[in-house]
C-alpha positions, 0 to 999 in steps of 0.5 A, a space after each residue: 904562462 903562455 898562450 895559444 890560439 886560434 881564431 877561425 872567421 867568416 866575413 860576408 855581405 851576402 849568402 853568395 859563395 863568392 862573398 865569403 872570405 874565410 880566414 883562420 889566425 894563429 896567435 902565440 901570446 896575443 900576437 898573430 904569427 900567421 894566417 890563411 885568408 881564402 881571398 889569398 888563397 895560402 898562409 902568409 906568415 907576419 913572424 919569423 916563425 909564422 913565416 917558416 910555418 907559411 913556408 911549409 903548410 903552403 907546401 903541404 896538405 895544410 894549404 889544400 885543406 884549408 882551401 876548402 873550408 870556406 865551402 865547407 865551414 862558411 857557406 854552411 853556417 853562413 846559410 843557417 846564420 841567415 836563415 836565422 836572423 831573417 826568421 827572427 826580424 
């Protein structure tokens, strides 16, 4: 069968909002065709069919959403996350 899925992330160093990097990769199969990458700011496609998908999320409401998760998912879970291991250490 085929497979597909998506892997969303949040790489930080500090609770800072400005070092987060939220991205979200799109796989078909084990291979990632495509991904939004807050530090970029747009989807960059790495397959032929990842780049028409980046080709018109970038024009569409996808792109603005996506924009916004890294306040909206990150910054949140990254406070709680935080909050959590320095209580526990």
């Amino acid at each position: 069968g085929f497979r597909y899925y998506v892997v969303t992330d949040c790489e930080f160093n500090s609770s800072k909002l400005n070092d987060i990097e939220f991205t979200q990769s799109y796989y078909y199969n084990k291979l990632e065709y495509v991904r939004f990458s807050s530090s970029v700011g747009k989807f960059v496609g790495y397959t032929e069919y990842g780049i028409k998908n980046a080709e018109s999320w970038n024009n569409g409401q996808e792109v603005i959403s996506s924009r916004g998760e890294k306040e909206r998912y990150c910054f949140h879970n990254v406070g709680i996350f935080t909050e959590s291991a320095l209580t526990k250490s």
